[in-house]
Legacy VTK file of the C-alpha trace (Angstrom):
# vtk DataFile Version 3.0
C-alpha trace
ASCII
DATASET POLYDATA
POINTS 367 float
47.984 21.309 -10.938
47.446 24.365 -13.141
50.476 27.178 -12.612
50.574 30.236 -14.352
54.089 31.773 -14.395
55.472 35.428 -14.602
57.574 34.583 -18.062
60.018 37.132 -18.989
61.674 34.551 -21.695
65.124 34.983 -19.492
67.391 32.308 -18.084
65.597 32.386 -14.445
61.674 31.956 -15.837
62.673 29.476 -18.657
64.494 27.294 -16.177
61.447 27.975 -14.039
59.048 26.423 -16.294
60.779 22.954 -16.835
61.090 22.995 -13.387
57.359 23.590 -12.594
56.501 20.756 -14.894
58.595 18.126 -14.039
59.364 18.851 -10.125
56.125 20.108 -9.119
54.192 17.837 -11.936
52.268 21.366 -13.442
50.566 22.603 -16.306
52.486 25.682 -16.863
50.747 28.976 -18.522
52.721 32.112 -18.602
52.639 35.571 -19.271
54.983 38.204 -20.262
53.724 41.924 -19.175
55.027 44.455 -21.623
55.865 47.551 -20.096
58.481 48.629 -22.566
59.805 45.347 -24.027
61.351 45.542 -27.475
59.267 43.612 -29.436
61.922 41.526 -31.022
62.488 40.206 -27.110
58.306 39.871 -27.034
58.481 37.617 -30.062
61.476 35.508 -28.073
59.374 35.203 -24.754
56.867 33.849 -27.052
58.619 31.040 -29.002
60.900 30.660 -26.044
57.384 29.047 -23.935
56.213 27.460 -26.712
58.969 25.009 -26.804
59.482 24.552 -23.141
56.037 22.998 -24.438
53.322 25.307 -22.052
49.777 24.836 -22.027
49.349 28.253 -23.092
51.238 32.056 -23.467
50.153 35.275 -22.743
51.723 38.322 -24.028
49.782 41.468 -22.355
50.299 45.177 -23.291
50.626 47.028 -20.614
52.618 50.503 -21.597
49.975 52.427 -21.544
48.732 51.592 -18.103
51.974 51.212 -16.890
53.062 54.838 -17.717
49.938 56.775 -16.641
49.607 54.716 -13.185
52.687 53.961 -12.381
55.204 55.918 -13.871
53.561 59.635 -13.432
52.569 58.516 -9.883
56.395 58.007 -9.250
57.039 61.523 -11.192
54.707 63.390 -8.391
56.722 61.687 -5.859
59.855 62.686 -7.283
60.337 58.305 -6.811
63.963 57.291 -6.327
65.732 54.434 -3.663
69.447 55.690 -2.665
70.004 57.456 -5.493
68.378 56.321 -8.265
64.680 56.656 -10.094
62.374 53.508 -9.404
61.938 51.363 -12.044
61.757 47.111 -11.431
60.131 47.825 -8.634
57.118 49.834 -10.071
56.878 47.625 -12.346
56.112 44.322 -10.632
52.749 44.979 -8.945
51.512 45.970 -12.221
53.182 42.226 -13.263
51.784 40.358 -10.671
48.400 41.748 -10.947
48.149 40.711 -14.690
49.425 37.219 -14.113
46.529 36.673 -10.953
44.070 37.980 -13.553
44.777 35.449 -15.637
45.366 32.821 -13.444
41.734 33.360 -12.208
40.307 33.516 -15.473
42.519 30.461 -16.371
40.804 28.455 -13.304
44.905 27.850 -12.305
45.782 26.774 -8.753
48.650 28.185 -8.517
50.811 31.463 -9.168
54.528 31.187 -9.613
57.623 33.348 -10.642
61.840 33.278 -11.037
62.866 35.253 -8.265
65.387 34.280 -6.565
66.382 34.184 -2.587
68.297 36.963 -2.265
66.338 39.721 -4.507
63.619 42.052 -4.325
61.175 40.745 -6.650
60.095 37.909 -4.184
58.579 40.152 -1.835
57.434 42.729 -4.434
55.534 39.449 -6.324
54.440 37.745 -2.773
52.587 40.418 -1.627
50.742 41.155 -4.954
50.244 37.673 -5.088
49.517 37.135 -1.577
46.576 40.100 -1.191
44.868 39.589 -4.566
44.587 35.790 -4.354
45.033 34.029 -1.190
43.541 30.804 -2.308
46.556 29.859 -4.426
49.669 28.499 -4.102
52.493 30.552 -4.574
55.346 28.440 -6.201
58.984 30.315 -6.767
61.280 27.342 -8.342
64.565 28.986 -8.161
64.228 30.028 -4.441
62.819 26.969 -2.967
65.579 24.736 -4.852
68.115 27.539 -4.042
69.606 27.579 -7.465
72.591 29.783 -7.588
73.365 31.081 -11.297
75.840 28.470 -12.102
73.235 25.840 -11.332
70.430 27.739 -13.130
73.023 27.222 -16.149
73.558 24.257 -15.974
70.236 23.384 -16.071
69.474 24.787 -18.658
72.299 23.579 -20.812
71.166 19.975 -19.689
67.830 20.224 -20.800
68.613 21.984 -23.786
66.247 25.094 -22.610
66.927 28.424 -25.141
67.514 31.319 -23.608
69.781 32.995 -25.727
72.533 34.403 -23.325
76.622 34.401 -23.532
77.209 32.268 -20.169
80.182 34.287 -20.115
78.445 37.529 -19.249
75.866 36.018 -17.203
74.048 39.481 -16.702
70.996 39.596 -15.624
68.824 42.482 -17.189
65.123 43.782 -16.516
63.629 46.630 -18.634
60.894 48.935 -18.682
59.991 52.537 -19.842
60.924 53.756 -16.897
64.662 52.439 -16.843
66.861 49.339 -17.449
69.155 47.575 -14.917
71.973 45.427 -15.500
73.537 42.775 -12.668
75.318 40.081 -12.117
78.152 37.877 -13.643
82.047 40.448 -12.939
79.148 43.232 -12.217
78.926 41.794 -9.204
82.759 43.057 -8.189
82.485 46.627 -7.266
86.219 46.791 -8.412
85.612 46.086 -12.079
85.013 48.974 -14.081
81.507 47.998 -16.204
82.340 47.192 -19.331
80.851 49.631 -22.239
78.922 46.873 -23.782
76.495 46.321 -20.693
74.843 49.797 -21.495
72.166 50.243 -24.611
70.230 53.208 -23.829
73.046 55.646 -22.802
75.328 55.588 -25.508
76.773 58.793 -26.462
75.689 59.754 -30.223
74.913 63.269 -30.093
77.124 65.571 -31.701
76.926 68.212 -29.195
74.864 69.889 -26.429
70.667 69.972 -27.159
68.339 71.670 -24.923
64.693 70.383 -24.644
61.544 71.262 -23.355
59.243 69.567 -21.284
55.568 71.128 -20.362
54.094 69.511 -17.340
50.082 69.999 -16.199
48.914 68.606 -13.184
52.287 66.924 -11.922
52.871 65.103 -14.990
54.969 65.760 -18.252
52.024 66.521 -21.421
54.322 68.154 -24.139
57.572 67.764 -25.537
59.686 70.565 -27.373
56.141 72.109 -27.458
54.554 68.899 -28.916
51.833 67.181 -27.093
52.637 63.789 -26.570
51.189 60.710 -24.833
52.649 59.134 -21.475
54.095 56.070 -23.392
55.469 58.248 -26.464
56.923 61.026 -24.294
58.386 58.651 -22.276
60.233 56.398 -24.702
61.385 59.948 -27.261
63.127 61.499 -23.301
64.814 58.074 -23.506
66.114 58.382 -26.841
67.115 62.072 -26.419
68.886 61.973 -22.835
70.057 58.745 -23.907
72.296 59.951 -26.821
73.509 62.183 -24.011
74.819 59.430 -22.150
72.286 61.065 -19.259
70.760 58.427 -16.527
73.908 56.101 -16.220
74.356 54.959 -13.008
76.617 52.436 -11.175
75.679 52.021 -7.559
76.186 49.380 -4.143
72.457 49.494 -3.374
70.998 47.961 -0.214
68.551 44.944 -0.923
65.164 44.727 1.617
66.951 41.784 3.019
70.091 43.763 4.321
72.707 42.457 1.520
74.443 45.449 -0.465
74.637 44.677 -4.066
76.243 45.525 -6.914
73.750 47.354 -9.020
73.717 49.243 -12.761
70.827 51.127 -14.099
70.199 53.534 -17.189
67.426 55.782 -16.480
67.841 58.548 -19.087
64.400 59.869 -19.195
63.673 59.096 -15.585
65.935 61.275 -14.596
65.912 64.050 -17.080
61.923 64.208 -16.068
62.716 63.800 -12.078
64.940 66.634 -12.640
62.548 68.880 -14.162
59.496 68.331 -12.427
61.423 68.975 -9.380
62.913 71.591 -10.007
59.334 73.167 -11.341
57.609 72.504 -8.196
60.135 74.747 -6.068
58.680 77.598 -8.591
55.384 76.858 -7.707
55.076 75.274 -4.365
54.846 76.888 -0.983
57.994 76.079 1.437
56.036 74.410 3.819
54.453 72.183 1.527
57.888 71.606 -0.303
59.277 70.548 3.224
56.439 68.243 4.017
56.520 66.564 0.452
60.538 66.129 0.876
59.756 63.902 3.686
56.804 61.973 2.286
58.719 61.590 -1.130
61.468 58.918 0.996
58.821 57.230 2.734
56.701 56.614 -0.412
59.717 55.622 -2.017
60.997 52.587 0.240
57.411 51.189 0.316
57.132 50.824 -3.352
60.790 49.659 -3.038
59.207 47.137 -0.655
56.656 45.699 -2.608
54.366 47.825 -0.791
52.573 49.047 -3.660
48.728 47.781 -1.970
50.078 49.447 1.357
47.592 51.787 2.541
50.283 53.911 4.229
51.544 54.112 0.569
48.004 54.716 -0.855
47.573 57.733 1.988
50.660 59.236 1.235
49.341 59.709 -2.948
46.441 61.223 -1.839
48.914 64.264 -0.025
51.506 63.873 -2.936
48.021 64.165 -4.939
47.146 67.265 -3.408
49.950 68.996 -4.279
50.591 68.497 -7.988
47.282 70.419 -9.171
49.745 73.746 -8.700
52.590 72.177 -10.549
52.246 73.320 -13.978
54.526 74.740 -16.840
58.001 74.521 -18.997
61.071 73.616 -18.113
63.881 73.726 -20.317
66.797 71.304 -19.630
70.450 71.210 -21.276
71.591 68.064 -22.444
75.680 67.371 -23.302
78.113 64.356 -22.686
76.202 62.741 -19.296
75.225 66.570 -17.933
71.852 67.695 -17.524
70.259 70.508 -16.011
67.599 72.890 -16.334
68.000 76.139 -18.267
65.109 77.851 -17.099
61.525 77.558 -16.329
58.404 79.123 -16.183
54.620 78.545 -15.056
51.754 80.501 -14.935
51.407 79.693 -10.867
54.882 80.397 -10.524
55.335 82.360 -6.651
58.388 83.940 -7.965
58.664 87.729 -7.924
61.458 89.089 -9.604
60.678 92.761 -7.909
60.615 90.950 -4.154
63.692 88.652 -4.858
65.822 91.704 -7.125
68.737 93.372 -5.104
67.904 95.948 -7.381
64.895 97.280 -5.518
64.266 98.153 -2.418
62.512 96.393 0.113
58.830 97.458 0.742
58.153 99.389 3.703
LINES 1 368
367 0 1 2 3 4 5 6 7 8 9 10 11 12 13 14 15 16 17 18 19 20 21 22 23 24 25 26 27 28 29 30 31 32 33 34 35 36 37 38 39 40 41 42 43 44 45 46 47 48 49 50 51 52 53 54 55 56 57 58 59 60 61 62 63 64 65 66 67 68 69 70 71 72 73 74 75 76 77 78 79 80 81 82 83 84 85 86 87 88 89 90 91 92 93 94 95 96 97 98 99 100 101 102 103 104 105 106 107 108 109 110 111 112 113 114 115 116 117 118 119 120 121 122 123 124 125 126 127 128 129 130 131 132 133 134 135 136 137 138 139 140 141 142 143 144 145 146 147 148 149 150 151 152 153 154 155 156 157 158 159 160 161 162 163 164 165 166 167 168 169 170 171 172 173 174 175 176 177 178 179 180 181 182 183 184 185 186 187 188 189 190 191 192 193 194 195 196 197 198 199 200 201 202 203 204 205 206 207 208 209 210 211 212 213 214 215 216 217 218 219 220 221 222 223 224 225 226 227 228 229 230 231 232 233 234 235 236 237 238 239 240 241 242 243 244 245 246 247 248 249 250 251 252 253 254 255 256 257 258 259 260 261 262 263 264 265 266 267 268 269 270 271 272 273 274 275 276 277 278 279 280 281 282 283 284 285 286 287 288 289 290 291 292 293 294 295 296 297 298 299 300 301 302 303 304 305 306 307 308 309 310 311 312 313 314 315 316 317 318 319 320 321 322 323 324 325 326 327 328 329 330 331 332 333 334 335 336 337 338 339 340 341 342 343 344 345 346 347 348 349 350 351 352 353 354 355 356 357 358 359 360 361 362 363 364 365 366
């Protein structure tokens, strides 16, 4: 049998693939997606599968793509889950659509990934899996054995598998342009304070308070501190900026789609910086009633993505509203950066429904 494995060169999917070939006799391909992987880790996923001994590897770029139809999709919908700004989660139907692409172009029988029992990222992989390729098996290693992370360990250590982790931490880490979160191992006691060393993207650098400038057309950010930038670089440069801020920390007990409340730590610099502003611009140039109706879509939209209900077409219905309204939301908004603060400094748009004259207590009201 012919398996073709989401490979993201971590503990989970390296384990995964000695598994898959010696439990579940397979020829194992994978593929690592990269929607905002350093390319040091790339080169790791690489050589990583290549001496677990696969058939093939597959390293797919996927920024671009992932930015402009994921990302800015999740910008119009102002995208966050209790709290916090999407990220794993829109990136995993993008994931699993890759990997059935090239398991059908592979001729491979079945499609397989590290999730575990208890996460997310079994349903949000099923269902891609599931709708775009029915015909194959779906093979998860670590849930159907019920490996815990002692066990996955273990395992590895006894089958001398590299992947290049201090057992000690134990952490478990997934990143993307869109954010980075960080479980697992004492993160998983909400009375520990997390230590500084889990963080990468939010450590505070800058000497003092910065104020940017973001220009958005359409819905979606175009223009940086009045440079026009693409989705991908805009993206990564309001990482580094907010970032250096310490902006987009966040340390949260986040409820799971199976009911368990876990332990969860993100850094989301740009995600939120850009949340921030784009919301804030389309109170400037939305109606109230469509501001109302979007507020109540935005939840909705949010939990199915949060799902795995990307392919929904409840979720597909909703973008075409969400859709509707971003050809009005268009302009500048400045935001001030300093020591994990942001907010905006002002704003401005050309379809901006703010009158100074009607809103001034300064004038009197027309007769």
């Amino acid at each position: 049998m012919k398996a073709v494995l989401a490979y993201s060169g971590g503990l989970d999917t390296s384990v995964c693939v000695k598994i898959l070939q010696e439990k579940y006799n397979c020829d194992v391909i994978t593929v690592t997606i990269d929607v905002g992987i350093s390319e040091s880790e790339l080169k790791q996923a690489e050589e990583k599968a290549k001496k677990l001994g696969v058939l093939k590897h597959f390293t797919i770029d996927a920024k671009e793509e992932f930015a402009r139809d994921y990302v800015f999709k999740a910008i119009k919908a102002n995208a966050s889950y209790e709290g916090y700004p999407l990220s794993t989660a829109l990136a995993r139907p993008l994931t699993a659509l890759k990997v059935v692409k090239i398991a059908k172009e592979e001729g491979a029988d079945a499609l397989a990934h590290g999730a575990t029992g208890k996460g997310n990222d079994q349903f949000r992989f099923d269902a891609v899996f599931k709708s775009e390729a029915p015909e194959m098996k779906i093979i998860a290693p670590v849930r159907e054995l019920n490996l815990t992370r002692e066990e996955s360990i273990a395992y590895a250590k006894e089958n001398d598998i590299p992947w290049g982790m201090d057992p000690d931490k134990s952490y478990s880490i997934d990143e993307n342009l869109w954010g980075r979160s960080i479980e697992g191992g004492i993160l998983e006691d909400p009375s520990v304070e997390p230590p500084e060393e889990i963080y990468e993207w939010t450590k505070i650098t800058a000497s003092g308070p910065e104020t940017v400038t973001l220009e958005f057309k359409e819905g979606v950010p175009v223009a940086l501190n009045g440079t026009k930038k693409g989705p991908v670089e805009l993206i990564q440069e309001m990482n580094a900026i907010a970032g250096k801020h310490g902006v987009g920390r966040i340390d949260m007990i986040e409820d799971r789609i199976l009911g368990i409340k876990a332990r969860e730590n993100y850094e989301c610099p740009g995600a939120v910086s850009i949340i921030m502003a784009h919301k804030s611009l389309e109170h400037l140039v939305l109606k109230r009633k469509d501001l109302k109706l979007k507020e109540a879509v935005e939840p909705v939209w949010s939990e199915l993505v949060y799902n795995g209900a990307w392919n929904d077409p409840q979720r597909i219905k909703l973008d075409a509203f969400i859709e509707s309204t971003q050809e009005q939301v268009e302009g500048t908004v400045k935001l001030k950066l300093d020591k994990k603060y942001c907010a905006v400094a002002g704003m401005e748009s050309k379809k901006s429904l703010y009158s100074q004259e009607a809103a001034s207590f300064d004038k009197k009201i027309s007769q």
